[in-house]
N, C-alpha and C positions, 0 to 999 in steps of 0.2 A: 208579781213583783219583778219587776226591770232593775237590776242593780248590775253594773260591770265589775266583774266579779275578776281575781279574788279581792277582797276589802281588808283596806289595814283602818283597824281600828282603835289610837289612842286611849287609851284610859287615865283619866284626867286626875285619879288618885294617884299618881307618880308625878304630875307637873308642882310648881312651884306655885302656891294657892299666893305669894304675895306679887306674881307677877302670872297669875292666871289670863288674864284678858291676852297678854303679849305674847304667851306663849300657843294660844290656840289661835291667836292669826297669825302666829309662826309655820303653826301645824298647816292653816288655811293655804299658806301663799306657799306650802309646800306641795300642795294637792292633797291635803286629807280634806272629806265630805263627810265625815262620819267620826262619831267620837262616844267613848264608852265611859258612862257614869256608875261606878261599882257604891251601892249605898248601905254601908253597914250596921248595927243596932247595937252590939255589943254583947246579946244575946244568941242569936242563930249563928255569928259565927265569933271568937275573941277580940275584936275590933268596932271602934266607931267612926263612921266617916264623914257624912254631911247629909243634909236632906234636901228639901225641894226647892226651898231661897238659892242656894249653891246650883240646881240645875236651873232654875230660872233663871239665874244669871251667865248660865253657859247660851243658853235660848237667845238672851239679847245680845251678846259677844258673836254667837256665830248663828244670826238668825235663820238663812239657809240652810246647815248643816243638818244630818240625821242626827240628833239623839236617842243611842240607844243604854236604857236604864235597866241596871241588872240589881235587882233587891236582894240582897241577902239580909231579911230580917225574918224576923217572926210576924204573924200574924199578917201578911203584905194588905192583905183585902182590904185594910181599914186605912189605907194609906196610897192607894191605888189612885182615886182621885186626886188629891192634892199632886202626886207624881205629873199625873196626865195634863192638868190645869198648871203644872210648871214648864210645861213644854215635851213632853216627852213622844218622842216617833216609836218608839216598839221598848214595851218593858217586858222584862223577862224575872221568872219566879222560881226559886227553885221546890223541886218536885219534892224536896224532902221536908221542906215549910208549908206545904198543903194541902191537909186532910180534903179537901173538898177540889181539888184541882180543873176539872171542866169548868165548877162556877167563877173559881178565880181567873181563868180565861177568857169566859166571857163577860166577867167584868171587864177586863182589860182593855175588848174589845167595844163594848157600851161605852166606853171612853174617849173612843177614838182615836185608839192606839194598834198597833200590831202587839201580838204577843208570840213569846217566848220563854220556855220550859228547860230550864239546867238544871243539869247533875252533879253531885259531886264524884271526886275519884272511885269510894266507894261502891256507889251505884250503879244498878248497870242497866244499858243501854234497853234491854226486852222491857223492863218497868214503865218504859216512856211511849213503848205503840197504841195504846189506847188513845193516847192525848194527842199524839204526834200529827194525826189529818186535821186539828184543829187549831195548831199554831204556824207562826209565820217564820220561827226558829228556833232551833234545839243548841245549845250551849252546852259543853263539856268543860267542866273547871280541870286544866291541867297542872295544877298545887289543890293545894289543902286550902277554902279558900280564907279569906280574912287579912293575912299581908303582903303586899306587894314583894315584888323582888327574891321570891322562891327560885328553886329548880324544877324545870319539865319533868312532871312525870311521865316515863316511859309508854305505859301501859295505853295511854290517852291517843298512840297510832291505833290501836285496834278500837277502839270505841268510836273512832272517829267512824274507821272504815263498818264496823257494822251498823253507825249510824245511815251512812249509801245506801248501804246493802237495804235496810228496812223504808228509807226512802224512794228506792226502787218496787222495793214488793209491793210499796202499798200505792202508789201514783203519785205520790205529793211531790210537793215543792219546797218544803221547807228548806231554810238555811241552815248551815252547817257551822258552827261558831265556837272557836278555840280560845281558852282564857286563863293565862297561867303561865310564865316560862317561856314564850313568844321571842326569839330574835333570830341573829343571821345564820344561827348554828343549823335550825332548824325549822325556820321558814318555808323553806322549799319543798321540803319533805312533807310538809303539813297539808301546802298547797294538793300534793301530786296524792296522797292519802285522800283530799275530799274537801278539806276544810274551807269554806268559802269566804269566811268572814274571821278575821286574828287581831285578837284582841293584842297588844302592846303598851305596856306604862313605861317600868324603867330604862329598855331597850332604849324608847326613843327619849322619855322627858331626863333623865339622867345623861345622855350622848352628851361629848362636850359640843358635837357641831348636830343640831336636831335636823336643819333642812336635810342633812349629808345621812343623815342614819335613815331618816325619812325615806331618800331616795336609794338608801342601801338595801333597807327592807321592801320596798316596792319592785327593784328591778327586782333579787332573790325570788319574791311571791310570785311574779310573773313569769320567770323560767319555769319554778314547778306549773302552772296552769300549760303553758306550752304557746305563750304569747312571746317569747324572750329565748332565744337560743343564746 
């Protein structure tokens, strides 16, 4: 995986679904490459969000960009294809919706997708080593997940860093992917903890000036990696 790292990554459930298309070539002609589709069920977690029409149409709005699809439902397996066949670059599952978890991985990957394994606040980090040499990235929900525009949970600096820490022990490569409470407070700190990949909704799509918040969380990101004095 070659990605210039760290990555800001919108989440398109905070933009304005009646001016969708303008605001993710907003995000575009700001230098985002990457964009985070959070899809809810109503079940797995108190919320419903949209399904694979909604990423299919991010796919044709920003056909270059990465999409990465973060399922928060019950049952993903059954809905895995229709994701992949909607465009999707790496979907991610969480560990606590998958009794069968290696198989759902490598469905994901029969797909022609990368995969990715999140946790919630709850969970902890040791539960994930087994899986961990077989995905492409580990996601930490830093809220409770299901609605936008929480507060950062604390606790989510150490899960990050002994997320390193078991990335180290074991050789991989996986990425590092924060989701939850993301903006200028705490950006930098996220960076310099591990996090490679930060997810952002209301931060950026609520900002009155989106290029300016864009470019506010991106230098921030890049001080903590230590590309930005």
């Amino acid at each position: 995986m070659n990605f210039d790292l760290p990555i800001l990554a919108p989440s398109i459930l905070a933009a304005d679904f009646l001016k969708l298309g303008e605001e993710l070539q907003t995000c575009k002609d700001s230098g985002i490459n990457w964009f985070h589709c959070d899809i809810m069920d109503g079940h797995f977690v108190p919320n419903i969000s949209y399904g694979p029409a909604i990423v299919g149409a991010v796919r044709k709005s920003v056909p270059d960009s990465f999409l990465d699809i973060h399922l928060m439902i019950e049952n993903p397996d059954k809905y895995i294809d229709d994701f992949a066949d909607a465009g999707s670059d790496l979907i991610s599952v969480h560990y606590e919706a998958c009794p069968h978890l290696h198989r759902t991985i490598q469905s994901i990957k029969q797909n022609g997708c990368m995969a990715g394994v999140v946790i919630n606040p709850a969970t902890s980090t040791e539960l994930l080593k087994p899986i961990l040499p077989e995905v492409d990235l580990a996601l930490v929900m830093s809220v409770n997940p299901g609605f936008g525009g929480q507060s950062f949970i604390e606790s989510s600096y150490q899960k990050v860093q002994e997320l390193k820490e078991i990335r180290s022990e074991l050789n991989t490569e996986f990425l590092i992917e924060i989701d939850g409470g993301v903006g200028t407070k705490n950006i930098t700190k996220l960076v310099q903890t591990g996090v490679d990949v930060l997810v952002a909704g209301s931060s950026i799509f609520k900002a009155d000036d989106i290029p300016k918040q864009i470019g506010e969380l991106n230098t921030l990101a890049l001080k903590g990696s230590g590309k930005v004095i």
